[in-house]
DOLUM-712235 format. One record per residue: residue number from 1; x, y, z of N, C-alpha, C in turn. Coordinates in nm, 2 decimals, padded with zeros to 4 digits, always signed. Layout:
residues N
@num: NUM; npx: X; npy: Y; npz: Z; capx: X; capy: Y; capz: Z; cpx: X; cpy: Y; cpz: Z
...
end
This chain:
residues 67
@num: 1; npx: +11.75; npy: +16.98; npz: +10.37; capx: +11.80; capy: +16.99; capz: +10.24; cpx: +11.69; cpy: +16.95; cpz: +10.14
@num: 2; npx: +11.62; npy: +16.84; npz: +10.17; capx: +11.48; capy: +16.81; capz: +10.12; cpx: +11.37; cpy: +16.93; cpz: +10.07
@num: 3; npx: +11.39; npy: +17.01; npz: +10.19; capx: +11.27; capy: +17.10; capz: +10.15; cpx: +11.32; cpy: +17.25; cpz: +10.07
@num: 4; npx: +11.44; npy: +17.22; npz: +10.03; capx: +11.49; capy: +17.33; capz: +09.94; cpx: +11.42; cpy: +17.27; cpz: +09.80
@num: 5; npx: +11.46; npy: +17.14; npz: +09.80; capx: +11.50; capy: +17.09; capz: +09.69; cpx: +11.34; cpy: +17.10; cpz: +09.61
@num: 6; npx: +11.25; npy: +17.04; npz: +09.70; capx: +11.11; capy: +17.09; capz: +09.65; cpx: +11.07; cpy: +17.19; cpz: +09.68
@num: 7; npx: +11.13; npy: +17.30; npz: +09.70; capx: +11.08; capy: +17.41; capz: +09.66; cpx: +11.14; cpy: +17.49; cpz: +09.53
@num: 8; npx: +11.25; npy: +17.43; npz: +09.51; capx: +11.31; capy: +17.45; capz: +09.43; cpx: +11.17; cpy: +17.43; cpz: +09.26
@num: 9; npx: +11.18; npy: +17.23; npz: +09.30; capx: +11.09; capy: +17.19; capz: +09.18; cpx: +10.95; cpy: +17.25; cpz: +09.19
@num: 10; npx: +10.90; npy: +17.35; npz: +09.30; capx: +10.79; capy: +17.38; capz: +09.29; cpx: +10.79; cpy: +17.52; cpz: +09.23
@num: 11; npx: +10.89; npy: +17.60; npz: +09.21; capx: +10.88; capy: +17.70; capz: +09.19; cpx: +10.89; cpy: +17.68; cpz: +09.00
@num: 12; npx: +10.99; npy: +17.56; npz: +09.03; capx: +11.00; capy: +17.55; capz: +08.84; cpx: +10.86; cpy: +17.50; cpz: +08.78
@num: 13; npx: +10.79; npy: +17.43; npz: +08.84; capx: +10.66; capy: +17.39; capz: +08.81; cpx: +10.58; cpy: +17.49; cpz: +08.78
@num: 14; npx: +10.58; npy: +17.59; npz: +08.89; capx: +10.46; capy: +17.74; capz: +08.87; cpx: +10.52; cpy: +17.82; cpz: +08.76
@num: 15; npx: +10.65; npy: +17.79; npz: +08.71; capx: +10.68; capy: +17.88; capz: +08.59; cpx: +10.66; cpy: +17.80; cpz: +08.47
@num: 16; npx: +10.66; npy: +17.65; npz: +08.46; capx: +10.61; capy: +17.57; capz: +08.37; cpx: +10.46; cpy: +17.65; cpz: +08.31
@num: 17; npx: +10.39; npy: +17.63; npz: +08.49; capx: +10.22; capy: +17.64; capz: +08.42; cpx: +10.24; cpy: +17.77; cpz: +08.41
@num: 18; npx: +10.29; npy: +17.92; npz: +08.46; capx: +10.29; capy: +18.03; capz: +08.40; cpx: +10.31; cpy: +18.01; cpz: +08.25
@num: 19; npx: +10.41; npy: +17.99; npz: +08.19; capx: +10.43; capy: +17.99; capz: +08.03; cpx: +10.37; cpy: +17.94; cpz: +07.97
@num: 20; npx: +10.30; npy: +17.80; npz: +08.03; capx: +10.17; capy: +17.74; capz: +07.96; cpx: +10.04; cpy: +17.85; cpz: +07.93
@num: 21; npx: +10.03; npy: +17.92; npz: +08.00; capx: +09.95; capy: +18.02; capz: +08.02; cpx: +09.95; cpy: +18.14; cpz: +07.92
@num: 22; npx: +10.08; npy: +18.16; npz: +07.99; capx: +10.11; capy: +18.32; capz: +07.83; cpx: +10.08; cpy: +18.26; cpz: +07.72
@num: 23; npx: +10.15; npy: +18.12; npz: +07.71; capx: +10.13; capy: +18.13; capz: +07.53; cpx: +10.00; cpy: +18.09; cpz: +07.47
@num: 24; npx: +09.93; npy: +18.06; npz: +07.55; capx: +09.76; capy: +18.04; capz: +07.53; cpx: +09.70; cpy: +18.18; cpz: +07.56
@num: 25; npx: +09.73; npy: +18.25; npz: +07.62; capx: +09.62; capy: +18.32; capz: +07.66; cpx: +09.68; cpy: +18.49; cpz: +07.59
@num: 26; npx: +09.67; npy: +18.56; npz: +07.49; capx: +09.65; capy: +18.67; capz: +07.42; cpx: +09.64; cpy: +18.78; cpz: +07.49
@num: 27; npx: +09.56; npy: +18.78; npz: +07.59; capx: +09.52; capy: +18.88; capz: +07.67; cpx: +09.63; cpy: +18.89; cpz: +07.81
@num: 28; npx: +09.68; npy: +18.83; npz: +07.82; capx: +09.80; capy: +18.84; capz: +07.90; cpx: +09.93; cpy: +18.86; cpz: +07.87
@num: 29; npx: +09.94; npy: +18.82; npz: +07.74; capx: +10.07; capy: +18.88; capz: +07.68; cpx: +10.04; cpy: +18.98; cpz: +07.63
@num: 30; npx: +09.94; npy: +19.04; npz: +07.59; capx: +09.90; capy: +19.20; capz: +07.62; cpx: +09.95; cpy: +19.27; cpz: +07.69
@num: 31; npx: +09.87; npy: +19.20; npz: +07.83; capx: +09.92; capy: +19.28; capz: +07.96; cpx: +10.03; cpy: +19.32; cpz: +08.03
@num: 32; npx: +10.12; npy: +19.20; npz: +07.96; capx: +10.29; capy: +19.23; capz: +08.02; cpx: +10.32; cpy: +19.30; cpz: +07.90
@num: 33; npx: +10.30; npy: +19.29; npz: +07.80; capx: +10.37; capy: +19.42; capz: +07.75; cpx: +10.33; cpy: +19.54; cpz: +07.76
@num: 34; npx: +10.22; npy: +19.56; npz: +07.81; capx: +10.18; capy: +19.69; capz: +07.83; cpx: +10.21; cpy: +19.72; cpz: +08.00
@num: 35; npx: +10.21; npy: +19.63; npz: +08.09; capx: +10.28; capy: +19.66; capz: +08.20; cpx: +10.41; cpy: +19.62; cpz: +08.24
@num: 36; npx: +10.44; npy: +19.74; npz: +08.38; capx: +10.59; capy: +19.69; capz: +08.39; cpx: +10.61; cpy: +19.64; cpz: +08.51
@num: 37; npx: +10.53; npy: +19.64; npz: +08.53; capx: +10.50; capy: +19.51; capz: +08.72; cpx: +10.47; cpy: +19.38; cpz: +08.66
@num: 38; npx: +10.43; npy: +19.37; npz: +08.57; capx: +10.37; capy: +19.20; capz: +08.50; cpx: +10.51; cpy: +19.18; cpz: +08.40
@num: 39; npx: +10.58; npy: +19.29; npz: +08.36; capx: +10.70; capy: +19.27; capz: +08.28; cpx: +10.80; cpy: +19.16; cpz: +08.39
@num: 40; npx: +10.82; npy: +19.26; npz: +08.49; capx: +10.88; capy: +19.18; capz: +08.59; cpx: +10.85; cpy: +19.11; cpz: +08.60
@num: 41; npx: +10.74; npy: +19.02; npz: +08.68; capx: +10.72; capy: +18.92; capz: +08.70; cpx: +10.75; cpy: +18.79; cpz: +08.57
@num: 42; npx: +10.73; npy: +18.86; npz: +08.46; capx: +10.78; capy: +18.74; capz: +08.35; cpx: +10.92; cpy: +18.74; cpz: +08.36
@num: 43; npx: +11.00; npy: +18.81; npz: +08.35; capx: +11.14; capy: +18.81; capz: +08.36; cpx: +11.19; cpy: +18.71; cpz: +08.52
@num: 44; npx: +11.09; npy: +18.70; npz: +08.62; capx: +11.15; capy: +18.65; capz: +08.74; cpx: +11.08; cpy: +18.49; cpz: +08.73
@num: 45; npx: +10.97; npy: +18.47; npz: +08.66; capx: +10.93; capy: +18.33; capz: +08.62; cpx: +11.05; cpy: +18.25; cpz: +08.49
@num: 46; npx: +11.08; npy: +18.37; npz: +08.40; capx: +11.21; capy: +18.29; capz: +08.34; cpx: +11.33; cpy: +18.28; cpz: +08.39
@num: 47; npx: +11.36; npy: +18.35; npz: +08.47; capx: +11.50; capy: +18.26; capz: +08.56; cpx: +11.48; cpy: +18.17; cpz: +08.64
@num: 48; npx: +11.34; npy: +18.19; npz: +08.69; capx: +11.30; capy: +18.08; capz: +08.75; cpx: +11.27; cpy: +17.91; cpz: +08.66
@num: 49; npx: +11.23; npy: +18.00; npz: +08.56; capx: +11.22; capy: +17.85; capz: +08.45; cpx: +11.35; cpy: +17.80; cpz: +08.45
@num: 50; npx: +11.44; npy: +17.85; npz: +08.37; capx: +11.59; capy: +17.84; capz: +08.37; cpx: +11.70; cpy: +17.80; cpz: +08.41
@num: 51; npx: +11.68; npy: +17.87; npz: +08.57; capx: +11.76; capy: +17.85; capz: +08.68; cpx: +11.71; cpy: +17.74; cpz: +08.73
@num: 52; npx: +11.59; npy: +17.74; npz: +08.73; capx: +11.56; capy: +17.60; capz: +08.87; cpx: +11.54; cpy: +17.44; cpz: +08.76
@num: 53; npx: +11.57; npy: +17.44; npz: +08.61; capx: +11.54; capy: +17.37; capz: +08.55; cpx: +11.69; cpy: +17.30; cpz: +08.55
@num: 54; npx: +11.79; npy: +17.43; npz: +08.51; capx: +11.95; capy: +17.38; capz: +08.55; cpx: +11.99; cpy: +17.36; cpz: +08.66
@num: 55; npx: +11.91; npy: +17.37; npz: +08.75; capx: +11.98; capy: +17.32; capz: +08.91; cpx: +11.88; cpy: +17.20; cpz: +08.93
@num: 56; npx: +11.74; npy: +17.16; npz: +08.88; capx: +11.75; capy: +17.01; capz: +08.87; cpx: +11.83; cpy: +16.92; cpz: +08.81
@num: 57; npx: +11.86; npy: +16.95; npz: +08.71; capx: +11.93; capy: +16.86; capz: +08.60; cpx: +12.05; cpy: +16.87; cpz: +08.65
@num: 58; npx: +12.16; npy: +16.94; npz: +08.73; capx: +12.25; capy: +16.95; capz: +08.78; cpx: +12.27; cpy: +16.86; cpz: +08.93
@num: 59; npx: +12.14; npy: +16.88; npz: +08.97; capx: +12.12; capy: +16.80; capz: +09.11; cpx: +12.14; cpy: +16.64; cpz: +09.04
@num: 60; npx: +12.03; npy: +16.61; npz: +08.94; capx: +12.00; capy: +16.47; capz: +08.88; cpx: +12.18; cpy: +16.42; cpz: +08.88
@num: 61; npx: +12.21; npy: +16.47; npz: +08.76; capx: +12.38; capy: +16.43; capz: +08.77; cpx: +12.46; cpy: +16.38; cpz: +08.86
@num: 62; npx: +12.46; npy: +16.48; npz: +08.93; capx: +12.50; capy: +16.49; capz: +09.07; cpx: +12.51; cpy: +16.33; cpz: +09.13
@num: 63; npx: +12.37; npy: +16.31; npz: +09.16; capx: +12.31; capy: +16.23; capz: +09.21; cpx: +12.39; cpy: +16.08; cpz: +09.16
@num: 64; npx: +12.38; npy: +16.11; npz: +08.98; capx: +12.39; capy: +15.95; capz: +08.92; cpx: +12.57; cpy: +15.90; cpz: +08.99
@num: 65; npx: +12.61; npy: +16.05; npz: +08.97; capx: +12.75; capy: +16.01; capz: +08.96; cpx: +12.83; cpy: +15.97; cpz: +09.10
@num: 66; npx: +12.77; npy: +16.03; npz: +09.22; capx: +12.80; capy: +16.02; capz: +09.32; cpx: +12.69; cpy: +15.94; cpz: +09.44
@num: 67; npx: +12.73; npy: +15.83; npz: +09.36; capx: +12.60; capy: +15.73; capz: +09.45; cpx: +12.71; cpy: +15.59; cpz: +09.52
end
């Protein structure tokens, strides 16, 4: 269950530094709008942001209340 759970925070981490990324970098938010293979991929880093950000903070709770 351990190695969900950090994989979980690892994948929210690589969508952290992905959108650190877009919003610095011009030339890549170019690219995903002008592609639709890089479209996807932003769309599957924001659920990933999202999802795996609400399933820590869901885990955390979890945790406080049932100790």
């Amino acid at each position: 269950m351990k190695k969900l759970w950090l994989t979980i925070a690892g994948l929210w981490a690589a969508s952290i530094v992905y959108f650190l990324v877009y919003v610095n970098s011009a030339a890549l938010q170019t690219a995903v709008n002008q592609s639709t293979g890089l479209s996807w991929l932003h769309g599957v880093m924001d659920i990933l942001l999202l999802g795996g950000g609400f399933a820590l903070i869901a885990r955390g709770v979890y945790k406080i209340f049932h100790r």
